[in-house]
N, C-alpha and C positions, 0 to 999 in steps of 0.2 A: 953245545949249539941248541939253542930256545929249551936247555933243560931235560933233551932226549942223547943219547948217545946215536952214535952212527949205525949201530947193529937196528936201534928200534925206528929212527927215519928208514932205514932199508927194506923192515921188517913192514910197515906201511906200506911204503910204494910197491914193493913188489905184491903183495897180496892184491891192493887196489889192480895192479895190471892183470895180475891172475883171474879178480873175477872177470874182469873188464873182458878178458880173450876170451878167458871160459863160456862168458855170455853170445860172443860171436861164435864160434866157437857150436855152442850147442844147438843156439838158435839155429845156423845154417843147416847141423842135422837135423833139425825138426822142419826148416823147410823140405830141403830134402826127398825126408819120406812120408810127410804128411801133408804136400802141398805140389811139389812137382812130380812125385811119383807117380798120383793118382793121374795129373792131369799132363804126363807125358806119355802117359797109355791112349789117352784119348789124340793125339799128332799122328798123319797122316806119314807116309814117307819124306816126301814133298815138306812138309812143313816141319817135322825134325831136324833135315837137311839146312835150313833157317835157321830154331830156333837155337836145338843145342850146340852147333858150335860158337854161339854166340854170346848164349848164356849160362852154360855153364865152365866152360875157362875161368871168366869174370870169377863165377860164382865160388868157383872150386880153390881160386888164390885164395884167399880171405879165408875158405876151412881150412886149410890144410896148414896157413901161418899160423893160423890163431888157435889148432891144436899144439903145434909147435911152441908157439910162447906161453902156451897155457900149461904146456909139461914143463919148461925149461923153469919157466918162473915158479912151479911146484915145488921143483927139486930144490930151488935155490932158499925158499921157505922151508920144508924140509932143514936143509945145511944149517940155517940161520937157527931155527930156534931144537934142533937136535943136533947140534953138533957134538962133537966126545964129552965136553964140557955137560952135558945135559942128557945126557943118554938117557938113564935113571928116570925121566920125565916119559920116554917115550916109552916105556914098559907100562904102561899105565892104561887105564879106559878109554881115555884121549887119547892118546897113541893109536890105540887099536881100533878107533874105528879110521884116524887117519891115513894108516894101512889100508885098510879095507877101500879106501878112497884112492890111494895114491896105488892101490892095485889095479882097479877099477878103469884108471884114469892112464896107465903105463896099455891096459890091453886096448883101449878105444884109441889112444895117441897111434900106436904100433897100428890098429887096421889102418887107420888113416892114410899112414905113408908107404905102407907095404903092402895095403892090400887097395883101397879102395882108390886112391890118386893113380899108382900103374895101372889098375884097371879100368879106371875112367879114363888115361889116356887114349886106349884101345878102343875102347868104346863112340870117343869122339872124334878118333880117326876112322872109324870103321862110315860112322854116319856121313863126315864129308867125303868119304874117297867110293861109297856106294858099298862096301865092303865092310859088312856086320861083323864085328869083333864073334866070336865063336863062344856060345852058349853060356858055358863053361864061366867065359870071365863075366860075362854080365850078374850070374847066379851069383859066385864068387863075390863081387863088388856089396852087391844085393845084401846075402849073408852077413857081410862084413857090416855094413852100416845099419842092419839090424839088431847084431848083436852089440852095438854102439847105443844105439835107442836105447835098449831092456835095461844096459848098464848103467846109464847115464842119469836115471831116477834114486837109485840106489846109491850111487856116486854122490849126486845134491845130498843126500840125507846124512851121508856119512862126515860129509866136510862140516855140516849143521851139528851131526851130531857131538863132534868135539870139543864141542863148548856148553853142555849139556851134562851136568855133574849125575843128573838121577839117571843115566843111559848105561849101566853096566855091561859087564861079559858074561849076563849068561843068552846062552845060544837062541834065546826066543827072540830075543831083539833082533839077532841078525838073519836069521829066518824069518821075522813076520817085513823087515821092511825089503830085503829080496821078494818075499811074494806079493806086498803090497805096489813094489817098485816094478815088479814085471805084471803084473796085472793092469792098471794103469798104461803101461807103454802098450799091453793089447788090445783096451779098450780103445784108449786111440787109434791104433792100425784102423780100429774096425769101422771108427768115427771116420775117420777119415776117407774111406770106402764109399763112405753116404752124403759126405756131405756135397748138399744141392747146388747149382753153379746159377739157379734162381737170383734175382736182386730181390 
């Protein structure tokens, strides 16, 4: 069929949908905690009561599928081009940092449904029912979608880096884009902190 087998039409589309989710996907953690964090600090009782059950339900479908299709469709890329038949392929440099990513990417899927969605529902029933979710799960959520952020720079570099033949295993590589990957995600918290709501 137009010259490709059925493994490499699959091997396309699926990747296409991968970034595609990944892209919603990350973007909404970056809305998140660098655009409504800041300025859901600044809401009132009264006007929480408004905005977030409003807007983040909406907001929260859309992360939480498009973590979901963006693991599902990993693993299925994963299957497709390591399967038993190719194993030998994934012992390799390329392998190893796709690990590194498909690690990455299994701990940020998992807060999502386990830790950050249960506790946003709490959260958003606490605000309409007048009855604040308790400390505990807000921090918890907090934590969670944090350590999603840190990850998730590190995670881009390592899906990039797979395709990158001068990117070996020695340990400097994976130490300098860790510190460069979490450095970056602090500067922004801190960007994010300051920036002006001026026109």
């Amino acid at each position: 069929m137009l010259g490709a087998s059925w493994t490499e039409i699959l091997d396309i589309l699926f990747r296409w949908f991968h970034v595609f989710f990944g892209i919603m996907w990350i973007g909404l953690l970056y809305f998140f905690n660098f655009v409504n964090g800041p300025f859901a600090k600044t809401l009132d009782a009264d006007a929480k009561k408004k905005v977030v059950p409003e807007l983040m339900p909406r907001a929260l479908f859309f992360f939480r599928w498009a973590a979901m299709l963006t693991f599902i469709l990993g693993l299925l890329l994963f299957f497709i081009n390591y399967s038993p038949n190719n194993w030998a392929d994934f012992q390799t440099s390329r392998g190893h940092w796709i690990s590194m990513g498909m690690l990455f990417g299994t701990i940020m899927w998992f807060n999502v449904w386990f830790i950050i969605w249960p506790s946003q529902r709490k959260i958003i029933s606490g605000v309409k029912t007048g009855n604040p979710a308790p400390p505990e799960v807000v921090t918890r959520a907090t934590n969670a979608s944090k350590i999603n952020v840190y990850l998730s720079i590190p995670l881009v570099f390592s899906m990039l880096a797979a395709g990158k033949h001068f990117l070996h295993d020695e340990w400097y590589w994976y130490v300098g884009v860790l510190a460069i990957g979490f450095a970056a995600a602090n500067g922004l918290y801190k960007r994010a902190a300051k920036v002006s709501t001026e026109v």
